[in-house]
C-alpha positions as a LaTeX table, in Angstrom:
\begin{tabular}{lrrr}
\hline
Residue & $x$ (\AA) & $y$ (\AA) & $z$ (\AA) \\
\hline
Unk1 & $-22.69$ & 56.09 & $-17.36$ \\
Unk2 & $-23.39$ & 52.93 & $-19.59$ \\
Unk3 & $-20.02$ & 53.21 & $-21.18$ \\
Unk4 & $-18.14$ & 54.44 & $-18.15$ \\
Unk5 & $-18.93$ & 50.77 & $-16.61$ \\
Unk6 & $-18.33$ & 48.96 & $-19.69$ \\
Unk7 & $-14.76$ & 50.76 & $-19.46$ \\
Unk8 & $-14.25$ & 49.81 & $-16.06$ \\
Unk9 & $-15.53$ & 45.93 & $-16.61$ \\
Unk10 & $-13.17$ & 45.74 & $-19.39$ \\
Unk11 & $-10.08$ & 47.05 & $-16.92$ \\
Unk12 & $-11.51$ & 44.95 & $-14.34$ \\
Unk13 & $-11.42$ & 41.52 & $-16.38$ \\
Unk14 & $-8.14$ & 42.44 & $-17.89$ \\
Unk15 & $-6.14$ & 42.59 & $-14.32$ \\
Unk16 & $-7.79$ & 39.60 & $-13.21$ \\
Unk17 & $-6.47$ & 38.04 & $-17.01$ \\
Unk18 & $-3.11$ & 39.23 & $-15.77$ \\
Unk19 & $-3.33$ & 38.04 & $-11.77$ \\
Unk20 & $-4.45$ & 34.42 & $-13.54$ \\
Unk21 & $-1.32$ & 34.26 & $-15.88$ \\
Unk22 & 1.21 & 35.03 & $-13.09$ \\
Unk23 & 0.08 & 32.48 & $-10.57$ \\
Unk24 & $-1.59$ & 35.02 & $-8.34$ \\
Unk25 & $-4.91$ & 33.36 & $-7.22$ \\
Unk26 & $-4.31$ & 30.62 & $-4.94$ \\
Unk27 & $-4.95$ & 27.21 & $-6.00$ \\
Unk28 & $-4.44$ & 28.67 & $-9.56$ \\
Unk29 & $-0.17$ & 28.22 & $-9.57$ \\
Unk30 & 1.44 & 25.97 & $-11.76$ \\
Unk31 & 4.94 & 26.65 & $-9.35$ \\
Unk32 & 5.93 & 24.08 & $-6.63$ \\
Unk33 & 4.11 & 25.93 & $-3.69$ \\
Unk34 & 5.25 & 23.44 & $-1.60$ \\
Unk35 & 4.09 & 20.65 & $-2.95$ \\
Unk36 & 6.33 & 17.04 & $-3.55$ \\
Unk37 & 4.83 & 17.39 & $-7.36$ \\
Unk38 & 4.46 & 19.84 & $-9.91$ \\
Unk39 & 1.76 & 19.71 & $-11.84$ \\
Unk40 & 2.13 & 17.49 & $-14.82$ \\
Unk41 & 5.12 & 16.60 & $-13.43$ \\
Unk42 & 6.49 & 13.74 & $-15.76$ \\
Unk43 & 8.56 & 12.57 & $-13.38$ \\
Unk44 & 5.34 & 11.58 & $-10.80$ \\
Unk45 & 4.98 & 7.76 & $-10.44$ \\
Unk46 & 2.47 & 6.30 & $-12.65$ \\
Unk47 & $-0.04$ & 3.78 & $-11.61$ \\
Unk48 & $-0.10$ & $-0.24$ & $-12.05$ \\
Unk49 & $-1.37$ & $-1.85$ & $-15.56$ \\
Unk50 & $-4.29$ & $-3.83$ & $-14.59$ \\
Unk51 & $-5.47$ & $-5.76$ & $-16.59$ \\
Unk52 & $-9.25$ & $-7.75$ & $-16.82$ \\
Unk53 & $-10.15$ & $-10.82$ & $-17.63$ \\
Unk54 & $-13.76$ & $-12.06$ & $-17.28$ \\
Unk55 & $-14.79$ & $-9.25$ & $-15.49$ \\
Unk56 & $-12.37$ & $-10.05$ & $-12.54$ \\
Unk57 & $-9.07$ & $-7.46$ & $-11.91$ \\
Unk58 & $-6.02$ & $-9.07$ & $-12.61$ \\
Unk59 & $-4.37$ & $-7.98$ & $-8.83$ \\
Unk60 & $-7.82$ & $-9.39$ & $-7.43$ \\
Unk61 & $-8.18$ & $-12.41$ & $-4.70$ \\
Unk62 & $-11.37$ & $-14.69$ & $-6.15$ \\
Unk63 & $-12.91$ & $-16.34$ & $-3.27$ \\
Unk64 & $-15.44$ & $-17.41$ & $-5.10$ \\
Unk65 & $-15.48$ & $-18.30$ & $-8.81$ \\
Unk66 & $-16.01$ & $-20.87$ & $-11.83$ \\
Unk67 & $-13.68$ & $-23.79$ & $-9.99$ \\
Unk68 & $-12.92$ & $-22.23$ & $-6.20$ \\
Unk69 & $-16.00$ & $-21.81$ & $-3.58$ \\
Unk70 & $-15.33$ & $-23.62$ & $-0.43$ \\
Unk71 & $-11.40$ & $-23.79$ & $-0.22$ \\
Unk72 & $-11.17$ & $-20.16$ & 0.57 \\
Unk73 & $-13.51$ & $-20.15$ & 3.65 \\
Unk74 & $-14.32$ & $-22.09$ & 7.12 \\
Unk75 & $-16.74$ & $-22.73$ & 9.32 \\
Unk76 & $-15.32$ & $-22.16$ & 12.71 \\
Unk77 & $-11.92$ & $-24.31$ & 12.80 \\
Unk78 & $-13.30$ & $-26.72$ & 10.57 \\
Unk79 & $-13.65$ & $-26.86$ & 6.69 \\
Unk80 & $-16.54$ & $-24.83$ & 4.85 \\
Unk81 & $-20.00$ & $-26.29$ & 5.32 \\
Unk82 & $-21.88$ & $-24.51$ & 2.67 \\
Unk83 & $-22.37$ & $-25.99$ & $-0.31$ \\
Unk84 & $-20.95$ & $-25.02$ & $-4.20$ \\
Unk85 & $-21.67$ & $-26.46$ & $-7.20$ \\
Unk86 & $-21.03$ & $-25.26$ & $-10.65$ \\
Unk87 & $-19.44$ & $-21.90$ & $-9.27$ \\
Unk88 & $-22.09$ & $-21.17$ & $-7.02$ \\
Unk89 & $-22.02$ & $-21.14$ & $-3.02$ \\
Unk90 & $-24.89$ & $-21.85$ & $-1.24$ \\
Unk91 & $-25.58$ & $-20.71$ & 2.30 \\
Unk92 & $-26.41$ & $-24.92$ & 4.22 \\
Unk93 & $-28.56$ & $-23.51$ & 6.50 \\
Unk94 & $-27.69$ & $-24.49$ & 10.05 \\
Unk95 & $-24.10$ & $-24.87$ & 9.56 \\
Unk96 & $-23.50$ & $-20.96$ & 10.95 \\
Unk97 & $-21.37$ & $-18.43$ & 9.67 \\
Unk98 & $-18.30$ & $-19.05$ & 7.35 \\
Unk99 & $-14.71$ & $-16.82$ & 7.48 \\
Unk100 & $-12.22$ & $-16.30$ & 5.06 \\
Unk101 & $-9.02$ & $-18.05$ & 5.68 \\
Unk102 & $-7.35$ & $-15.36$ & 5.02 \\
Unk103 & $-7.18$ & $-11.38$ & 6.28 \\
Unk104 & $-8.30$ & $-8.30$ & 4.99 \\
Unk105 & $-7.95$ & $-5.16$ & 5.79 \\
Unk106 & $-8.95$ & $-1.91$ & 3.02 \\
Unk107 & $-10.38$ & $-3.12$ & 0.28 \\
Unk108 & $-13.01$ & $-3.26$ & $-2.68$ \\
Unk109 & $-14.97$ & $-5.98$ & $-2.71$ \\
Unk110 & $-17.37$ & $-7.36$ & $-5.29$ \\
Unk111 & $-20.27$ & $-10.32$ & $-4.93$ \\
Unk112 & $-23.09$ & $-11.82$ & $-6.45$ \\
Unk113 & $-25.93$ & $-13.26$ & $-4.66$ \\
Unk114 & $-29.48$ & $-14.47$ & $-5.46$ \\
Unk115 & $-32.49$ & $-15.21$ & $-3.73$ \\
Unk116 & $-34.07$ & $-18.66$ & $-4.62$ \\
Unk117 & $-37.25$ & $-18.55$ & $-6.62$ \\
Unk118 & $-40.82$ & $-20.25$ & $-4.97$ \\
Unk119 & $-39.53$ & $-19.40$ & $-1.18$ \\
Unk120 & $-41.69$ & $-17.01$ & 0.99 \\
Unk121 & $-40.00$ & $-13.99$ & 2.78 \\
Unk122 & $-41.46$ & $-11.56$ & 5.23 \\
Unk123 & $-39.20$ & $-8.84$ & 6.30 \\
Unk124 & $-35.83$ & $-10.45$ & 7.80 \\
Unk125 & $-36.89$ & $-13.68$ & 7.59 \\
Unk126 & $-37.06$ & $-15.84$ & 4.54 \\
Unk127 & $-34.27$ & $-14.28$ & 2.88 \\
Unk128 & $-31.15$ & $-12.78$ & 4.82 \\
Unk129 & $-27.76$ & $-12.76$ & 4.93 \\
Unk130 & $-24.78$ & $-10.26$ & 5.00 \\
Unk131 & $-21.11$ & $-9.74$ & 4.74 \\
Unk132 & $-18.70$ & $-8.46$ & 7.80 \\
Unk133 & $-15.71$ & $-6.79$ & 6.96 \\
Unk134 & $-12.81$ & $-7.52$ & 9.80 \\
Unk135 & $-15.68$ & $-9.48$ & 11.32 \\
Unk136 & $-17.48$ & $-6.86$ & 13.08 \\
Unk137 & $-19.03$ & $-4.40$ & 9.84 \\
Unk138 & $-21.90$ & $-5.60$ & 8.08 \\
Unk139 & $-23.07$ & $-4.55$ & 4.99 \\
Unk140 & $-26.65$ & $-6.17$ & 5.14 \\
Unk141 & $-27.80$ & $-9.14$ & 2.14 \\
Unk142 & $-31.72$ & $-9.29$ & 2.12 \\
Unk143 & $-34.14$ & $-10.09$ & $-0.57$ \\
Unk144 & $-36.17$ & $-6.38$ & $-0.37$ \\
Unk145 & $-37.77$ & $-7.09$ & $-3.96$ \\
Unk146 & $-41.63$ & $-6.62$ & $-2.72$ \\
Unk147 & $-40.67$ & $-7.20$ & 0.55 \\
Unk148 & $-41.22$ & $-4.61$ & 3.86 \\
Unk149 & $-38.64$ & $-4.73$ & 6.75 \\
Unk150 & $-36.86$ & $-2.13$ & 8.83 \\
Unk151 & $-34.80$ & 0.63 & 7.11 \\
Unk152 & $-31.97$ & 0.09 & 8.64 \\
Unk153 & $-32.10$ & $-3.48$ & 7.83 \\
Unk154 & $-32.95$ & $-3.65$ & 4.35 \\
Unk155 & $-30.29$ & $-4.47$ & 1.46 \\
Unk156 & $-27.29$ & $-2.89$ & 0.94 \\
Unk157 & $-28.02$ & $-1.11$ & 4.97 \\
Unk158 & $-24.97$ & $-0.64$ & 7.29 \\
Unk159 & $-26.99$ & $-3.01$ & 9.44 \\
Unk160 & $-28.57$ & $-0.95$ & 12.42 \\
Unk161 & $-26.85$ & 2.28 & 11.22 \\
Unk162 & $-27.91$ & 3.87 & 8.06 \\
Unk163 & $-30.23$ & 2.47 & 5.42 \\
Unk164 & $-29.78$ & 2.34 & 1.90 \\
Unk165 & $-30.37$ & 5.19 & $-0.51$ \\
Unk166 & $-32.32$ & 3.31 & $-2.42$ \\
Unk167 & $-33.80$ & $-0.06$ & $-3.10$ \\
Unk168 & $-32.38$ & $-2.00$ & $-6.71$ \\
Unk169 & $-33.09$ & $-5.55$ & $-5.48$ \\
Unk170 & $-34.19$ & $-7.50$ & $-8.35$ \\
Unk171 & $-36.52$ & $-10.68$ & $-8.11$ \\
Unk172 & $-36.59$ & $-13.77$ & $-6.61$ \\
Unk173 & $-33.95$ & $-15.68$ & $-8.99$ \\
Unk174 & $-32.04$ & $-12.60$ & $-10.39$ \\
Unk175 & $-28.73$ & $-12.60$ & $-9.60$ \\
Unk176 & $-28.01$ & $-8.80$ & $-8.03$ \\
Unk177 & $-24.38$ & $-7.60$ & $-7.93$ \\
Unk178 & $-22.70$ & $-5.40$ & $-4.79$ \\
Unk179 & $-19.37$ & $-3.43$ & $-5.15$ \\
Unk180 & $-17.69$ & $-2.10$ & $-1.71$ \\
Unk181 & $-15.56$ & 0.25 & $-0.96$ \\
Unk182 & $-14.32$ & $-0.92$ & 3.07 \\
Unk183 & $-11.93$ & 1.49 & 4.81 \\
Unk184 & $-11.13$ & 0.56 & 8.32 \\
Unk185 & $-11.10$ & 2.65 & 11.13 \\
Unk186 & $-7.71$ & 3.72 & 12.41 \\
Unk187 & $-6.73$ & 4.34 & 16.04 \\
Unk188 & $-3.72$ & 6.16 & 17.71 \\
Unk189 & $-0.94$ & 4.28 & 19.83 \\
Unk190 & $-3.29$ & 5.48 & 23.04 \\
Unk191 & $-6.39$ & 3.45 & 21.16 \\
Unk192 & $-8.21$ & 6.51 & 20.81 \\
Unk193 & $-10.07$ & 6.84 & 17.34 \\
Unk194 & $-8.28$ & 8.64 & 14.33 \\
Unk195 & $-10.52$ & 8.05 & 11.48 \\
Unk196 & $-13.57$ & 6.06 & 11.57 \\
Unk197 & $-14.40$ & 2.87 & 9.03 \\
Unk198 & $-16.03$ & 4.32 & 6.01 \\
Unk199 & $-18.45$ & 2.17 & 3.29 \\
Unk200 & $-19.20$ & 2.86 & $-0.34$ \\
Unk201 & $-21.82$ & 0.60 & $-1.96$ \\
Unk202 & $-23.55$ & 0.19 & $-4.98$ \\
Unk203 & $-25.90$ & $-2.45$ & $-5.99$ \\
Unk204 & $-26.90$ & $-3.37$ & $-9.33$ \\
Unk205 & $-24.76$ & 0.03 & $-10.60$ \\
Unk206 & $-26.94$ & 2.14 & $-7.98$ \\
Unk207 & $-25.11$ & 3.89 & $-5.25$ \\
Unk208 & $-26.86$ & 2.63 & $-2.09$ \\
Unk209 & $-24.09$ & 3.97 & 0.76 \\
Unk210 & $-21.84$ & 7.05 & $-0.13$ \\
Unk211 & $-19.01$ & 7.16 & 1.90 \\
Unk212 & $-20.68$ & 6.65 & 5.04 \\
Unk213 & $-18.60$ & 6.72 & 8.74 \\
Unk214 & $-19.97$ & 4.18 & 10.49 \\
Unk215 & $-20.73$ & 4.51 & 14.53 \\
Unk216 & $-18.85$ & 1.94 & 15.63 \\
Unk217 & $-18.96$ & $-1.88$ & 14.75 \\
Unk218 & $-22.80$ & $-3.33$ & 13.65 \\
Unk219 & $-25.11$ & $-5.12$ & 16.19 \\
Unk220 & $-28.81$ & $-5.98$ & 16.12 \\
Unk221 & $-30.92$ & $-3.60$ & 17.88 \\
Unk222 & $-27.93$ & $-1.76$ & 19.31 \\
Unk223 & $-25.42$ & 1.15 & 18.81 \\
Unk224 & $-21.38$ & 0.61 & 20.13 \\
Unk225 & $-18.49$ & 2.49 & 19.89 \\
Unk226 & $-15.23$ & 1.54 & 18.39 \\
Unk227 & $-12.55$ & $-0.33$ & 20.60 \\
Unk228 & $-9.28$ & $-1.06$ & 19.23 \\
Unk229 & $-8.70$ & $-3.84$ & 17.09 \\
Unk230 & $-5.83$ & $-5.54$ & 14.54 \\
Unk231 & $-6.12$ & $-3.39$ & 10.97 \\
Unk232 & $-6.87$ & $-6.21$ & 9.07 \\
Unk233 & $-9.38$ & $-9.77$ & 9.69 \\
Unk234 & $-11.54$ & $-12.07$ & 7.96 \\
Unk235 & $-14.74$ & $-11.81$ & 5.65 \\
Unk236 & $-17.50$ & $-13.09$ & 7.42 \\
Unk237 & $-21.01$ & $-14.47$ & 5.57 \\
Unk238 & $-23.80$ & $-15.26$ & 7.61 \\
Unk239 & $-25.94$ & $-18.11$ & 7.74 \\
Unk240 & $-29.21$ & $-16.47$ & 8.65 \\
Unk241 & $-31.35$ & $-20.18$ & 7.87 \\
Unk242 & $-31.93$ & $-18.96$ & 4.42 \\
Unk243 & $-30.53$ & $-20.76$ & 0.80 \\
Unk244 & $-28.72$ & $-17.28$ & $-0.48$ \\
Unk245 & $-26.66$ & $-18.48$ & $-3.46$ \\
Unk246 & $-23.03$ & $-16.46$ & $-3.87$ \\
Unk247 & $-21.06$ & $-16.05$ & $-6.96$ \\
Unk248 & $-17.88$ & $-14.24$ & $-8.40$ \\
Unk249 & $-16.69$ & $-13.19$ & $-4.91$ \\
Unk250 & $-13.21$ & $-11.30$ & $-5.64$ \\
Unk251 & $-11.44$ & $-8.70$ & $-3.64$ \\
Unk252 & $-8.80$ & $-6.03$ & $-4.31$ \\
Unk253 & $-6.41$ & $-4.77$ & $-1.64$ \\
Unk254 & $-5.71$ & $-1.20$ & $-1.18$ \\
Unk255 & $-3.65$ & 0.95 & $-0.84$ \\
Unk256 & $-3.94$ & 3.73 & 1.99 \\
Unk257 & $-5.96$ & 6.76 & 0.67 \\
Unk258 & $-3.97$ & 9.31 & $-1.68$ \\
Unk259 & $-2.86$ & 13.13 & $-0.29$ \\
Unk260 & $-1.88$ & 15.88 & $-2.10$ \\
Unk261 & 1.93 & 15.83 & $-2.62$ \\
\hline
\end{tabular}
């Protein structure tokens, strides 16, 4: 018997061999099956050359670097209020919220942002801010290092939504470093919902948000649903009354997700 189904194992694997080689398990062909491409086709497009300098993509938009701070933002319909100095934008406290003067709609979006050193924090206050994306989406900025607050409200949260996966916050006068992934929502000619926005972020290298769907836009201590809105608008930083210091703020634009073709 021990032989008889060594036999039969060995016919067994040796049809499957032959099913393999002739493109007869789907997902497994190398023909056209429909597809726009073949695979490895050499004729396929191939991506941009990007190239880096200083850490910062050369098809990026720096709001935010070694000369530029204020220029790129306002404060209401009047010019920036926050301070910057030496690269570095400080939240003025008082002077409310700033926008970018320009629109965004998909993108990846890196910051840096510290929390001053010798200040006192206790849970949202002390040391809070946060970025909007089309003005409405927050991904939350608060100094968590030692510091107890509200899940859903602690760094790197989809304020009010979903907390973090984790908490990488670094000290009081460590710089810590976010990279977002925004996809906005999309809604049909009716204004129903298609596809809901979606955030990937990482802080300090640590995923802290994987491709979440968010509920709707953010709000403090309250859900909402989506209502339909232009696919693209401004940043938006918050001036919560604390001194959070912002550096290397670039943004890519992207393109819409890729389908198989």
């Amino acid at each position: 018997m021990p032989c008889q189904i060594r036999a039969l194992s060995v016919v067994t694997i040796g049809i499957a061999l032959s099913t393999l080689a002739a493109g007869g398990v789907s997902g497994l062909s190398t023909e056209d099956d429909g597809f726009r491409w073949k695979v490895h086709d050499e004729d396929r497009p191939k991506p941009p050359v990007i190239a880096i300098e200083d850490g910062i993509p050369s098809d990026a938009v720096v709001l935010v670097g070694a000369r530029s701070g204020v220029e790129a933002f306002r404060s209401g319909d009047q010019p920036c209020r926050w301070s910057f100095d030496d690269g570095i934008l400080t939240v003025n406290p008082g002077t409310g919220d700033i926008h970018s003067r320009d629109s965004f709609g998909d993108c990846q979006l890196h910051l840096e942002w510290k929390f001053p050193e010798g200040r006192s924090v206790n849970g949202q206050m002390g040391g809070n801010s946060g970025v909007f994306f089309l003005n409405r989406y927050e991904v939350q900025i608060l100094h968590t290092f030692e510091n107890e607050s509200y899940a859903d409200g602690m760094a790197g949260s989809i304020y009010g939504q979903f907390p973090p996966l984790a908490n990488p916050i670094r000290p009081a006068g460590l710089w810590n470093f976010y990279d977002i992934v925004f996809r906005g929502p999309r809604f049909d000619d009716e204004g129903g919902l298609v596809r809901p926005a979606t955030l990937t972020v990482m802080i300090n290298g640590v995923l802290v948000q994987d491709h979440v769907s968010l509920l709707g836009p953010t709000r403090h201590k309250a859900r909402t649903s989506y209502e339909t809105h232009e696919p693209v608008g401004p940043l938006r930083f918050q001036d919560h009354g604390d001194p959070i210091a912002f550096r290397n703020i670039w943004l890519r634009s992207l393109p819409e997700p890729q389908m198989a073709e």
